[in-house]
C-alpha positions in Angstrom: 24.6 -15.0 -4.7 21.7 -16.7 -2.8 21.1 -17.9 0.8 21.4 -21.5 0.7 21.1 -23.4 3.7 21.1 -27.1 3.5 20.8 -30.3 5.5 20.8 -34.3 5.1 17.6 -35.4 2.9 15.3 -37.5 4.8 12.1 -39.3 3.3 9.8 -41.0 5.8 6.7 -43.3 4.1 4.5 -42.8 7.3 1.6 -40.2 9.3 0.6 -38.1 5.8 -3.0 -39.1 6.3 -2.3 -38.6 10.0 -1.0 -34.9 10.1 -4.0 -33.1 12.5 -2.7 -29.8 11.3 -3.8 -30.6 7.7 -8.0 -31.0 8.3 -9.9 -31.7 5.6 -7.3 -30.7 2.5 -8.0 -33.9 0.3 -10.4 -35.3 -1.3 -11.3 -39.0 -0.9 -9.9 -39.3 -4.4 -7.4 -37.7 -3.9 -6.9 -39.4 -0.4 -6.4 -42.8 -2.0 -4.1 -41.6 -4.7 -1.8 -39.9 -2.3 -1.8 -43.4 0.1 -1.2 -45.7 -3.6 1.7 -43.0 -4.2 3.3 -43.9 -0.8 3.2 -40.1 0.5 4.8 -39.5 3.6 6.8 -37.7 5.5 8.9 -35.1 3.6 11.7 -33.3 5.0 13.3 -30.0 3.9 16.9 -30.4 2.7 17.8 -27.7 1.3 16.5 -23.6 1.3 17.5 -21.4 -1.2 16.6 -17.3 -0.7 16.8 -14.9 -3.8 16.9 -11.0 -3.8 15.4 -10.1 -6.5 14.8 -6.5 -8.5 12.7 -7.2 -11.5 12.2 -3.8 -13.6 9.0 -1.5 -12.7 7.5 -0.4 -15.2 8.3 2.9 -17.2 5.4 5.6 -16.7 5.8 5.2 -13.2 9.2 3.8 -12.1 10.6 7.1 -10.7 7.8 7.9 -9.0 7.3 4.7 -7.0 11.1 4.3 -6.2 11.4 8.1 -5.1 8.4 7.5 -2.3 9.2 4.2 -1.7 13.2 3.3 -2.0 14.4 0.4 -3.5 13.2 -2.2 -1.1 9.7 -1.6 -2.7 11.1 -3.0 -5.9 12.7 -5.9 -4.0 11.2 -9.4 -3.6 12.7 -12.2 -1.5 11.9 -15.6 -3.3 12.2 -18.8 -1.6 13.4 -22.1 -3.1 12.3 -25.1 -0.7 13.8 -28.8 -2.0 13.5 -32.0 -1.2 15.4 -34.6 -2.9 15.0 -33.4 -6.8 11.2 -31.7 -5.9 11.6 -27.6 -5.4 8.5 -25.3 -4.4 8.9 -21.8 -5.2 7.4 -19.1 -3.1 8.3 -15.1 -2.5 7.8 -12.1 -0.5 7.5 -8.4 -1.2 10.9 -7.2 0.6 14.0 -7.5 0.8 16.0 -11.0 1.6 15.7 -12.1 5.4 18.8 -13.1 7.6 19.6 -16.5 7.4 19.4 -17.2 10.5 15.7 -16.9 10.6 15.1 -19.7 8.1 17.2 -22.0 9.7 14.7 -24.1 11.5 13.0 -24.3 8.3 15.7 -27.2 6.9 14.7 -30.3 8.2 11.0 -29.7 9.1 8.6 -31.7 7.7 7.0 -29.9 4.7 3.3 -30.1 6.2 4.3 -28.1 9.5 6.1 -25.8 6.6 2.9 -25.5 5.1 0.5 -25.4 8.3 2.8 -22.5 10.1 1.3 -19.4 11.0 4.3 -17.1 10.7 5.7 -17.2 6.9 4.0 -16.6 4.2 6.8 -18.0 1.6 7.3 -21.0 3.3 3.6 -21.8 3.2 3.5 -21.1 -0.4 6.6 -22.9 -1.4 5.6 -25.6 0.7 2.1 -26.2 -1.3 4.0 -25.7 -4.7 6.0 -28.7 -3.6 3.4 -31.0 -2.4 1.5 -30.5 -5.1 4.4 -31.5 -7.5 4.9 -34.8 -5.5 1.1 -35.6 -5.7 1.3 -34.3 -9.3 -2.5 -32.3 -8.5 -2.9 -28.6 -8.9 -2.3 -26.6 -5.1 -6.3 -25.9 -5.3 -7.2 -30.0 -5.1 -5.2 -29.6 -1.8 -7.4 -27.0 -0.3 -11.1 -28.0 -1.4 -13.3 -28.5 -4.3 -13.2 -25.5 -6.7 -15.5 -22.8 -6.7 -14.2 -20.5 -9.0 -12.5 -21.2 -12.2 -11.2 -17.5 -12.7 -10.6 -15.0 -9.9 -10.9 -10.9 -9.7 -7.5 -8.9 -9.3 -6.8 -5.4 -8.4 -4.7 -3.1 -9.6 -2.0 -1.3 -6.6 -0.4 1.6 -6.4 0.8 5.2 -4.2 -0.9 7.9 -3.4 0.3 11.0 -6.1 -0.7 14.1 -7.5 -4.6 13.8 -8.9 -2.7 14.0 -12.9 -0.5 10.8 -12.1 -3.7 8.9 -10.5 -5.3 10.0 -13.7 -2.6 8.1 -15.5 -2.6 5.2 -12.9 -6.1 4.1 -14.3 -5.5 4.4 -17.8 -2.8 2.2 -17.2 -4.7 -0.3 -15.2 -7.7 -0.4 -18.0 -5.5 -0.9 -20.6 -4.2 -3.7 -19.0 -7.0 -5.5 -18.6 -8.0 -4.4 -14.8 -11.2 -3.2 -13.3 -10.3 -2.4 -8.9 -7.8 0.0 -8.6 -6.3 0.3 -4.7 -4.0 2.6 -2.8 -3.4 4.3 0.6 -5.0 7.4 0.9 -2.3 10.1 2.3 -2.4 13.3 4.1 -0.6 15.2 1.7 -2.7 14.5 -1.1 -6.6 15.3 -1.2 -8.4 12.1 -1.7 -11.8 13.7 -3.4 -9.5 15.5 -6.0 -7.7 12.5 -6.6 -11.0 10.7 -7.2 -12.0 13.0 -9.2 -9.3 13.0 -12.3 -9.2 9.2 -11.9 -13.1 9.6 -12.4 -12.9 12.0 -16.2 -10.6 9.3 -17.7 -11.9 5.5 -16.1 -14.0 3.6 -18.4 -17.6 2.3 -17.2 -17.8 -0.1 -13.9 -14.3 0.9 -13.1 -13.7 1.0 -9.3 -11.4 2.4 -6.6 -10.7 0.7 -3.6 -9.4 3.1 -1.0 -7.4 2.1 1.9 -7.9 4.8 4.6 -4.9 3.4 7.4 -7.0 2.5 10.2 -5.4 6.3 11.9 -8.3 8.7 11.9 -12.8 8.9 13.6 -15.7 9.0 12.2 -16.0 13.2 12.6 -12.7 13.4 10.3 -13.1 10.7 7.8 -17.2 10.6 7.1 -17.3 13.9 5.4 -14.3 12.5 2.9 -16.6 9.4 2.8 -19.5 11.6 1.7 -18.0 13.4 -0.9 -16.6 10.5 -2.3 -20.2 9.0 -2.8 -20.7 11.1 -5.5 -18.2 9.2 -7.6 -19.6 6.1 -9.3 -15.6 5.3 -9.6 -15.5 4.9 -5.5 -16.0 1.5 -4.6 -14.9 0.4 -1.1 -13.3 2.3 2.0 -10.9 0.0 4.0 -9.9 0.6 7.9 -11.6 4.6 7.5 -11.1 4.9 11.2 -9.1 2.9 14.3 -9.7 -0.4 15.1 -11.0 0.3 18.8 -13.7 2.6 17.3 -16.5 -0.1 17.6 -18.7 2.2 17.7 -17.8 4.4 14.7 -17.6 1.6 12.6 -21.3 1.0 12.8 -22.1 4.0 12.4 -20.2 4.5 8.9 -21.2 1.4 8.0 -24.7 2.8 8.3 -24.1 6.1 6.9 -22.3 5.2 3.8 -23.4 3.6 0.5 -19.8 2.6 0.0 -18.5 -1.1 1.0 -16.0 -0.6 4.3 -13.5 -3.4 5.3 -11.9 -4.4 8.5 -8.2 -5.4 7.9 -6.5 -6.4 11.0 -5.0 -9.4 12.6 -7.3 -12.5 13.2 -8.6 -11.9 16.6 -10.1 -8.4 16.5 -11.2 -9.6 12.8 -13.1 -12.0 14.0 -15.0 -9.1 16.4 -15.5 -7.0 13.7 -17.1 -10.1 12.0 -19.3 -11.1 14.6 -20.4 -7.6 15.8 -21.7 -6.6 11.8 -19.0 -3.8 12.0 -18.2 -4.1 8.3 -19.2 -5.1 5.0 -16.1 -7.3 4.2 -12.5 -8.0 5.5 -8.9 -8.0 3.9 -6.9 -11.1 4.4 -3.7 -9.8 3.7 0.1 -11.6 3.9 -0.8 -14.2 6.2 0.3 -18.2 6.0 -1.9 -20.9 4.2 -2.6 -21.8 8.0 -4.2 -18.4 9.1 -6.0 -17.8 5.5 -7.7 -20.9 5.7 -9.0 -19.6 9.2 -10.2 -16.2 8.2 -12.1 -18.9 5.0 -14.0 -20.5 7.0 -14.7 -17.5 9.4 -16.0 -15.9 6.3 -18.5 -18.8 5.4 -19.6 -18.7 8.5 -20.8 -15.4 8.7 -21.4 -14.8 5.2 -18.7 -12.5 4.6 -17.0 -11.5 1.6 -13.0 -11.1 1.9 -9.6 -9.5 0.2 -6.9 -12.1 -0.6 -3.8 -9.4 0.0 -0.7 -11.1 -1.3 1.9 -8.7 -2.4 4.1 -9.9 -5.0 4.6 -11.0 -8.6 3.1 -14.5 -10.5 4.6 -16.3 -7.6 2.1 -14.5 -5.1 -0.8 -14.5 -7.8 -0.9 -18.1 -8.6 -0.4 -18.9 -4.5 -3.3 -16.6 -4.0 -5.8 -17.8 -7.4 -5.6 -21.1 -5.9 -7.3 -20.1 -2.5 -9.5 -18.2 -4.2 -10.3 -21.0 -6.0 -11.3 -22.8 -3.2 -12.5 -20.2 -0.3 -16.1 -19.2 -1.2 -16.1 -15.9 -0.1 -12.8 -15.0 -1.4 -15.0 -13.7 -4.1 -13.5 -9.4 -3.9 -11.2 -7.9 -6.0 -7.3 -9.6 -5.0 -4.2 -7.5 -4.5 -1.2 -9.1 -5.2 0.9 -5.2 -6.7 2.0 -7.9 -9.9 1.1 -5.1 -11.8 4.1 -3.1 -10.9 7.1 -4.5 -12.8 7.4 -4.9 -16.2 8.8 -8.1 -16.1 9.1 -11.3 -13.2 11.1 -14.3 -12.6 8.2 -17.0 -14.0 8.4 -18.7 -16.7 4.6 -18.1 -17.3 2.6 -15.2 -17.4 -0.6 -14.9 -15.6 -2.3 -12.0 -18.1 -5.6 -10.2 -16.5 -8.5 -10.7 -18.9 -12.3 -8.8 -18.0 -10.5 -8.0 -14.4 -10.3 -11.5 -13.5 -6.9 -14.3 -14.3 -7.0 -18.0 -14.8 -6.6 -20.7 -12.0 -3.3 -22.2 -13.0 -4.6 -25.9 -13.7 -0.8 -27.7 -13.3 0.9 -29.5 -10.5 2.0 -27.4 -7.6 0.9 -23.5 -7.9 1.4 -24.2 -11.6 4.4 -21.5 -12.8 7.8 -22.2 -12.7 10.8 -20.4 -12.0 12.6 -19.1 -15.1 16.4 -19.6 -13.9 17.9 -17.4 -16.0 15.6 -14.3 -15.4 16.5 -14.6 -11.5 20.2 -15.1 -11.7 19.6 -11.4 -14.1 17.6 -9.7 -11.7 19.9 -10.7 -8.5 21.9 -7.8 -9.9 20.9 -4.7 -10.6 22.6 -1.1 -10.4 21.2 1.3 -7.4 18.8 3.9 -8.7 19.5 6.8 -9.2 16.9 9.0 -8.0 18.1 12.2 -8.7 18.1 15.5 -6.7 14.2 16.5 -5.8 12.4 17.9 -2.8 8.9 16.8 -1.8 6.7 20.1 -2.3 3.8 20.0 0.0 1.2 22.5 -0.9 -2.3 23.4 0.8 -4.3 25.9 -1.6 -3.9 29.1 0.9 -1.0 27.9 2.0 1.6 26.9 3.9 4.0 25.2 1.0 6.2 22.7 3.0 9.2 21.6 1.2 11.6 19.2 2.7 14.2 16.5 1.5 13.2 12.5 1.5 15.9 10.0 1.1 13.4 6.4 0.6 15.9 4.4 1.6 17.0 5.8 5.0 16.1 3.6 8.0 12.5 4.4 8.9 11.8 6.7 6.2 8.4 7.0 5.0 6.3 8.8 2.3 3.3 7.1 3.2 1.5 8.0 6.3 4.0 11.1 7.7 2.6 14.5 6.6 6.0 15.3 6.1 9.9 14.5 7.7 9.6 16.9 10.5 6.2 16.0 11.9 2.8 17.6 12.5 4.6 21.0 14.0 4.1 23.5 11.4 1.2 25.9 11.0 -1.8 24.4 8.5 -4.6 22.2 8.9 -4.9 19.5 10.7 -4.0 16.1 8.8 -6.5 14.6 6.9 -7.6 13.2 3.3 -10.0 16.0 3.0 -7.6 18.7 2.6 -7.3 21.3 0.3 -3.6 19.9 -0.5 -1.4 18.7 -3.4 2.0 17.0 -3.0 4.6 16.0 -5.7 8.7 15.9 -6.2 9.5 18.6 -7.3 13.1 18.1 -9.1 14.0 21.7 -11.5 17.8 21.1 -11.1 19.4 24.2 -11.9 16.7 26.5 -12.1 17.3 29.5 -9.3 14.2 28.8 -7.4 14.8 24.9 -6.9 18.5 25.5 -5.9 17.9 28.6 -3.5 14.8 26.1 -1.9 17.4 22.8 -1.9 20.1 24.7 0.8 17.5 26.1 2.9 16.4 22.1 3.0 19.8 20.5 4.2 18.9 21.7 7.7 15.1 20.1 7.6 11.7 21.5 6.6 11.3 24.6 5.5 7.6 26.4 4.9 6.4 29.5 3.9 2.8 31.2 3.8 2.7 30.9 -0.3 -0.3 29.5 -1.4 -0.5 27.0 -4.0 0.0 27.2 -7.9 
């Protein structure tokens, strides 16, 4: 069942052309269509929150939900109302507590849409305005610049064969950017490498590098990635503090590096030439159109990051739309479920999809499709160790449950920490990880009771 949380509807017919927190969003037009059309004050009545599990799809469902748990299959979408009007927005996670959306019912839907703190809100909140001034969200937010809009394809860090398959998958679909976190428990040049022998011509990578290591660790990576026309752009490749080190890679390397971080040391990165570009990601209407304008002014191309499905695409299409340096590739991970709760579909076509050109963010809710994927039956993930192996070994194995409290496959080397003899973490590593599941054979089960106590390595090399 959804969170509903509801109050008295109020409708006020006054300060819509007086709301400071709303500079420049209409055109003159526009601003005499909205003051014919009475547009006032709206209040939220009502809040509706949906956890949702659309399907992943096939080739790689086990795969994502085994590093990842079910919460990466999750999304939390958001039903604002008032009166008879509903704007639709969602988030990549699960459903939040309801206490946290309380203050939400009752506010006026321009400080819903101006906030800096929630991303759904914002987006539901310029789905509905739109629909009550019957103009696509992108006539709210500036003249268009761009009728269509470059997406990337998202996904994890796996074994160089499944990365292979990762960009197959993401050609065939219409895709040209490819992103994902680099890990320490696969090799990132290797990876490259079988993603290079099956990508078709002007395919790219985007690699996102998790703002952890310096410049002596992650250049040489860097350098050997060069020799890949498939690499396209390196994202946080060292810590934010390393001011220093980002010039200097920014020097060194031919490939494009981003700065993603929170506004503040964004804006420093900006106005010290640290990077090439920035990453925008899961931030408010409010803080995107910030980091828009910072970008114009310095000339500085930027990554709309909106995780989610045609909800989160169509909210990000139409800033894109209208931010002129929004021009680099989008991530919204749309491209990991097979299906989604819209009633449209928003198809990629030469790398790029369509500004939705209808009221509000232009797709709907398709009822019936969210009342199915409110329920869905646990995965079952099956019983598998994660086999860490470095070419002269050690092989680490160890057990990961995805959906334990603070588990992570992402950035940990491995459950138990850094302690174990091997190299020291990096992307550079002679190093290939996968789940290793053989159920039944002697090997796997002899290996899966020595792992009920915690990591266990020995000194056998890779094969």
């Amino acid at each position: 069942m959804p969170i509903r949380i509801a109050a008295m509807q109020t409708l006020e017919r006054r300060r819509f052309l007086q709301f400071a927190g709303l500079p420049a969003l209409l055109s003159a037009r526009l601003l005499r269509a909205a003051t014919e059309a009475g547009a006032g004050k709206l209040r939220v009545s009502d809040l509706e929150i949906h956890e949702v599990f659309p399907p992943f799809c096939d080739y790689n469902a086990r795969q994502l939900l085994r590093y990842a748990g079910l919460q990466s299959q999750a999304r939390a979408v958001y039903v604002l109302r008032v009166g008879s009007l509903e704007g639709y927005g969602e988030a990549w996670a699960r459903a939040p507590k309801r206490d946290s959306l309380a203050r939400y019912v009752g506010a006026d839907i321009l400080d819903c849409l101006t906030q800096t703190e929630n991303m759904p809100i914002s987006m539901a909140a310029l789905d509905l305005l739109g629909k009550h001034l019957e103009v696509p969200a992108w006539r709210l937010l500036g003249p268009k610049i761009r009728n269509w809009v470059p997406v990337g394809f998202w996904t994890v860090s796996q074994h160089p064969d499944a990365m292979a398959e990762e960009v197959r998958q993401a050609a065939r679909r219409g895709y040209r950017w490819l992103k994902y976190h680099v890990n320490v428990t696969q090799n990132a040049v290797e990876q490259t490498a079988a993603m290079a022998k099956v990508a078709p011509p002007g395919f790219k990578v985007h690699y996102d590098f998790n703002a952890d290591s310096d410049v002596e660790s992650v250049y040489p990576v860097m350098r050997d990635l060069e020799a890949f026309a498939i690499a396209g752009r390196i994202e946080d490749p060292i810590a934010v503090e390393e001011q220093e080190g980002w010039r200097v890679l920014r020097q060194k390397s031919r490939l494009t590096v981003l700065f993603h971080h929170n506004p503040g040391p964004t804006e420093a990165a900006l106005l010290g030439r640290l990077c090439d570009g920035f990453v925008a990601s899961r931030w408010p209407l409010g803080v995107n159109r910030h980091f828009a304008a910072l970008a114009e002014t310095t000339n500085t191309p930027f990554v709309l990051q909106m995780p989610g499905g045609n909800l989160s695409q169509a909210f990000m299409a139409h800033q894109a739309a209208a931010f002129k340096m929004a021009s680099l590739d989008a991530v919204t991970v749309s491209n990991l479920w097979s299906d989604d709760i819209t009633a449209e579909a928003m198809p990629v076509l030469g790398g790029s999809i369509e500004v939705p050109d209808r009221p509000g963010l232009g797709v709907t809710l398709d009822r019936a499709k969210l009342e199915r994927y409110t329920r869905v039956p646990q995965p079952d993930y099956g019983r598998f160790l994660v086999r860490v192996r470095y070419t002269n070994g050690p092989a680490v194995y160890f057990r990961h449950n995805p959906d334990a409290p603070g588990a992570s496959m992402g950035l940990a080397r491995h459950r138990g920490g850094a302690d174990f003899p091997g190299p020291v973490p990096g992307y550079g590593n002679a190093v290939v990880t996968d789940f290793w599941d053989q159920e039944g054979s002697a090997e796997f089960e002899a290996m899966w009771r020595r792992t009920e106590a915690g990591p266990v390595w020995t000194d056998r090399p890779a094969r």
